[in-house]
Each structure stands twice: as C-alpha cells, then as structure tokens.
VOGU-3710 file (C-alpha; in Angstrom, 3 decimals, decimal comma):
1> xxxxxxxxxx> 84,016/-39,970/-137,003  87,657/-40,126/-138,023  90,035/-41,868/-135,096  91,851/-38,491/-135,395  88,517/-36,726/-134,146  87,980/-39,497/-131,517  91,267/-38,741/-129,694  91,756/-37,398/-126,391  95,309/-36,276/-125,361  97,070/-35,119/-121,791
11> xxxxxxxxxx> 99,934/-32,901/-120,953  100,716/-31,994/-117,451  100,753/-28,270/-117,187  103,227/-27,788/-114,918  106,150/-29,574/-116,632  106,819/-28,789/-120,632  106,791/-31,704/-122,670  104,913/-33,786/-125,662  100,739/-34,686/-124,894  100,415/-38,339/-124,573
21> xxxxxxxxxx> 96,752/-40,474/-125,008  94,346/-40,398/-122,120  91,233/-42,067/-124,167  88,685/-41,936/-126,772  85,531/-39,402/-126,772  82,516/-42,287/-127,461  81,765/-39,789/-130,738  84,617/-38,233/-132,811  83,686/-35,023/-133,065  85,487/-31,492/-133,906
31> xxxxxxxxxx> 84,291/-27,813/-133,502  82,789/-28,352/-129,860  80,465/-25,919/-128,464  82,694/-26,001/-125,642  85,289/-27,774/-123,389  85,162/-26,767/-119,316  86,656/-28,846/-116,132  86,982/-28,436/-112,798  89,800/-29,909/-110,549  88,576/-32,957/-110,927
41> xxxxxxxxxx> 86,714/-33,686/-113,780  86,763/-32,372/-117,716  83,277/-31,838/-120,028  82,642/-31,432/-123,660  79,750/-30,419/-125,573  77,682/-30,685/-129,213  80,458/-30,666/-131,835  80,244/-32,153/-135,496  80,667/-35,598/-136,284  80,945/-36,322/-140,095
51> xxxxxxxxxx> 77,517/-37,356/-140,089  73,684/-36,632/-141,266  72,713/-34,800/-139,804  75,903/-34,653/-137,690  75,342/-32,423/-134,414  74,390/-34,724/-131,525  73,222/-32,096/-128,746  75,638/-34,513/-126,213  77,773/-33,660/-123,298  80,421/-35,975/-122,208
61> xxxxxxxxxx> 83,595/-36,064/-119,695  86,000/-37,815/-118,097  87,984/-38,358/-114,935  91,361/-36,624/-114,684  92,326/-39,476/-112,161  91,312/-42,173/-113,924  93,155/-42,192/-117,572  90,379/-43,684/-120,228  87,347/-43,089/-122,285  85,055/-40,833/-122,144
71> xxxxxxxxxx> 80,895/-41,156/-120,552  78,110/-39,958/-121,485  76,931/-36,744/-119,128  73,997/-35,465/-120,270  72,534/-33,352/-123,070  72,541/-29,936/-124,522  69,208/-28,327/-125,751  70,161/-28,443/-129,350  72,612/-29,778/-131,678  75,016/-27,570/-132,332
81> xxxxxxxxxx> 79,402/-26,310/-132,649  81,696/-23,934/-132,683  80,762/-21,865/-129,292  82,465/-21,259/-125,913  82,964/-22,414/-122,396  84,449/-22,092/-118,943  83,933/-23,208/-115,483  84,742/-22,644/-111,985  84,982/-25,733/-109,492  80,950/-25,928/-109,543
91> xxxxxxxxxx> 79,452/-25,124/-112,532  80,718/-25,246/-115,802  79,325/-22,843/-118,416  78,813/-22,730/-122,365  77,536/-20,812/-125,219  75,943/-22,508/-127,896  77,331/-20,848/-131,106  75,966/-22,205/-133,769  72,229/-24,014/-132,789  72,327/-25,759/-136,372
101> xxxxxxxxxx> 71,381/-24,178/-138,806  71,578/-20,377/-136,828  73,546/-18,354/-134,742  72,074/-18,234/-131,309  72,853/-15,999/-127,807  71,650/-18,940/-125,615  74,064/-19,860/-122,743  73,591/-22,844/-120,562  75,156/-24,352/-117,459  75,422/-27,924/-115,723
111> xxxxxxxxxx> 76,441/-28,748/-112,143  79,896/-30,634/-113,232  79,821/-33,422/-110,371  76,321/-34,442/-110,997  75,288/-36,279/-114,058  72,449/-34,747/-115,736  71,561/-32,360/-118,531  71,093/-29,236/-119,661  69,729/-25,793/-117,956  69,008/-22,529/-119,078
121> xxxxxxxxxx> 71,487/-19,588/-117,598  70,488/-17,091/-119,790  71,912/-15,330/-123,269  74,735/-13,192/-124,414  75,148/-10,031/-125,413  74,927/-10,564/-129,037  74,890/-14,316/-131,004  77,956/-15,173/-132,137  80,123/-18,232/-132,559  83,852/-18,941/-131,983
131> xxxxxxxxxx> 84,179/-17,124/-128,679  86,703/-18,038/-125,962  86,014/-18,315/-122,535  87,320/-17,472/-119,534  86,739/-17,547/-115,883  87,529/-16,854/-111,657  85,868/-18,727/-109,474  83,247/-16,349/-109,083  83,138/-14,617/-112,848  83,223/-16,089/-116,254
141> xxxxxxxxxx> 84,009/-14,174/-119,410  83,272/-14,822/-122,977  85,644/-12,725/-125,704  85,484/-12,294/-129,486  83,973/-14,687/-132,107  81,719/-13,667/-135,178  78,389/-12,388/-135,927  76,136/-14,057/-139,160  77,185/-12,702/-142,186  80,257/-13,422/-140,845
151> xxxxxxxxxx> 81,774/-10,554/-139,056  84,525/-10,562/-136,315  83,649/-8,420/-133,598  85,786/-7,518/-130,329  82,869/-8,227/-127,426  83,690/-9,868/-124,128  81,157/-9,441/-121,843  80,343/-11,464/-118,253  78,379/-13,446/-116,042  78,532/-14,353/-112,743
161> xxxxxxxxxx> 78,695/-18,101/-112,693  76,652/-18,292/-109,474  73,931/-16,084/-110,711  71,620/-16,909/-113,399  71,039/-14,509/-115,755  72,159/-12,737/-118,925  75,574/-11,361/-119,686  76,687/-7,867/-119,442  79,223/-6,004/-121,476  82,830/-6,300/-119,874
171> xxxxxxxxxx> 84,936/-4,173/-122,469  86,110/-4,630/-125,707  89,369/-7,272/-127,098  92,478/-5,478/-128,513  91,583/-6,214/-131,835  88,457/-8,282/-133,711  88,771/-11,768/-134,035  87,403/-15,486/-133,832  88,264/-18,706/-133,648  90,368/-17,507/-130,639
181> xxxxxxxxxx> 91,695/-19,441/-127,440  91,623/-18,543/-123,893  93,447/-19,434/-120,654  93,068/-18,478/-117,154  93,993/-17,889/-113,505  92,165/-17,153/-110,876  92,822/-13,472/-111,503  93,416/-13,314/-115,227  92,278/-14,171/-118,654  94,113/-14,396/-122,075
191> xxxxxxxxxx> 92,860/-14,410/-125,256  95,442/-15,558/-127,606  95,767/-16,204/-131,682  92,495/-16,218/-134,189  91,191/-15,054/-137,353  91,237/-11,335/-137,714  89,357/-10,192/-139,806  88,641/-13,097/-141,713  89,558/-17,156/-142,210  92,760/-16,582/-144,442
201> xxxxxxxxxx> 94,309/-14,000/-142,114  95,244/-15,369/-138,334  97,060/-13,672/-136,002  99,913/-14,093/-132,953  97,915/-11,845/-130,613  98,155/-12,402/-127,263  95,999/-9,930/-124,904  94,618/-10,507/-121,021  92,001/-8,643/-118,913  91,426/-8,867/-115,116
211> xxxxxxxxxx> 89,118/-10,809/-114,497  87,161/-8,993/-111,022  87,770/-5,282/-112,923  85,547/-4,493/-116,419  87,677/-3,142/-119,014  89,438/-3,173/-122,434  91,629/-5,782/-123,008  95,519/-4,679/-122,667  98,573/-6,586/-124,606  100,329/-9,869/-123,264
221> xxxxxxxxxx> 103,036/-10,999/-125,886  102,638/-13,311/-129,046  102,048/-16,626/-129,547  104,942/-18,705/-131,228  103,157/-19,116/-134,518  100,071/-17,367/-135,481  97,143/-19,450/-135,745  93,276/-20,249/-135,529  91,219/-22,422/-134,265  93,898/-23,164/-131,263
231> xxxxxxxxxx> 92,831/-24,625/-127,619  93,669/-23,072/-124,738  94,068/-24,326/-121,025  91,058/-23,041/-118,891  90,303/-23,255/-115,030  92,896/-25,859/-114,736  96,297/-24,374/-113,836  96,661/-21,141/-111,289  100,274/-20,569/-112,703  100,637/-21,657/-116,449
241> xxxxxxxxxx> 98,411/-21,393/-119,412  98,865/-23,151/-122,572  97,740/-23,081/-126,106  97,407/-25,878/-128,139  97,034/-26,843/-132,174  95,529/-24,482/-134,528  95,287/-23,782/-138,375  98,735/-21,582/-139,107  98,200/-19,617/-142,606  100,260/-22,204/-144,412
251> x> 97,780/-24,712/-143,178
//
C-alpha cells in the first residue's frame, strides 16, 4: 500500500490541536471493517490494500502508551472492508460489511487484551456496509450504512456486548445515510456526516441517541463541513468526541 494508507496519527482528545505520527499499520490499508480500543489498547480490522486480491482478513493494534508500529492480533473470518465497530473496556466488536465479494450480517468479537482471533457473536439485523458504531460499557450500537443494490437505510439496532447473540432493532437515524461516523460516551452516541442518499450528496448531520433507552435518533448540531467517509472518536473519551477527515462534495 501507499505510505499515505500506512499512516497512523494521534491527537489528544482533551486538548484541540493538529494529529501528530504515532506509527505505521504493518499493511496500508483503507476502508477498514472496523477500528475499536479500549483504555489501553486500539484494534483494526480487514480493510483494502491495493492488492490482488487485496482483503487480508487481519486484525492488528497498538499500544496507546507505547508510541510505534502496529502488531499483528489475530484474524478475521474473511477478507473483507467497509463495516463497523465499537468496544467497551473488554471486548471489542465489529461487523463485517462487505465479506468480498457480498454483503454479509455477520458480527464478530475478540477479547482486546488477549491476542488471538476471531469469534462468532452473532448477525445484524439486515447486511449492510458503512455503518457506525457506537457503544456503553454494557451496550453497543450499530447505525446507518447501505443495503446491496446500494440503498441507504436509517437502521441502528443493538447488542449487548456481554451477551452473544444477534442484534435487535434500537430505532431508526434522523435521516438515511452511510459512510457515517460515530462517537461516544458512556451515556451517548452520535452519528455525524455521510452520504445521504447517495455518494455525490454528503451531509453536515449531526444526531445522538441514548445509549441504555431504544429510540429514534433526535438532532445534535452540524458538523463544520459536510462530509463522508469521516472517523469518529469511539469508547475513548467520556467528555469530547471528535470527527476526523472525510470526502467533502468538492472532493
């Protein structure tokens, strides 16, 4: 892969400022299935990498302590990008996405202080790719993406990250859309920016749900500049949330 696609940055959350270099993933990659991280440790899994045939079905991570590259962690159960993640201090969470060459429900989980790979936790509501995740301690929420054909849909529905098992509707986003970021508390989610309804037309939405109460998902504010395909900060922060990159529509 590119050295652009190799690069992993840092920011500290709590002060406002410019990211700086922490390492290099051991694959440039883009469109990961999913980023997670606990308090102590950050994960990353499946992506594309420029080659053939260009999905390695890898998991990697780093130590926040310890600036520097990235190690291998395991592996995923297929080769695959663009799905979504989240974790609470234990277990860190992902949907697939795209399973190259379909769209796939499967969600899996890994036990992020102990090396190893994959498990099954059980499947989505519907298969889609290009959610965002959320997640409490105890609850983890996926929201939006797109179905095959494509389609943007509004979905977020919920596990329990403690619980194997399959999701369960949670309520609906404030409006269709993928390629969506998310950033949490320990109380609330936002969903912010995306492609609504289709690549050429992104968005500035901002909207949050409560995490412990099902329901629709109620307006926040606007991001700075509409965009797509954005990163957001999740399970690392209690106070701030922040949303990084993107594809704006002059892009």
């Amino acid at each position: 892969g590119s050295p652009d696609l190799e690069l992993i940055q840092t920011i500290n959350i709590s002060s406002t400022g410019n990211a700086s270099k922490f390492g290099d993933l051991t694959t440039g990659r883009r469109q990961f299935a999913g980023g997670f991280s606990n308090k102590t440790r950050s994960l990353n899994a499946n992506g594309y990498d420029g080659g053939s045939p260009g999905y390695p079905a890898i998991i990697e991570y780093v130590e926040f302590a310890t600036q520097g590259n990235s190690a291998n962690f395991g592996n995923t159960s297929a080769g695959g990008e663009t799905g979504g993640a989240f974790a609470n201090n234990t277990r860190g969470i992902y949907a697939l996405g795209v399973a190259v060459p379909a769209v796939v429900n499967t969600i899996e989980y890994v036990t992020i202080g102990t090396l190893g790979n994959h498990a099954d936790f059980g499947d989505l509501t519907q298969g889609r790719f290009n959610p965002a995740g959320v997640s409490s301690n105890t609850r983890g929420i996926f929201g939006g993406g797109a179905v095959p054909g494509p389609t943007v849909v509004n979905t977020i529905d919920y596990v329990t990250i403690s619980t194997i098992g399959n999701a369960t509707d949670f309520g609906d986003l404030s409006q269709s859309r993928n390629q969506l970021a998310g950033a949490n508390s320990t109380t609330r989610g936002c969903f912010a920016g995306g492609a609504s309804p289709n690549t050429t037309t992104v968005v500035n939405t901002i909207d949050y749900v409560t995490i412990a109460t099902t329901g629709n998902a109620t307006d926040f504010g606007d991001l700075t500049v509409a965009r797509r395909g954005l990163h957001g900060s999740v399970a690392s922060n209690t106070t701030r949330g922040t949303f990084g990159a993107g594809q704006s529509p002059h892009d």
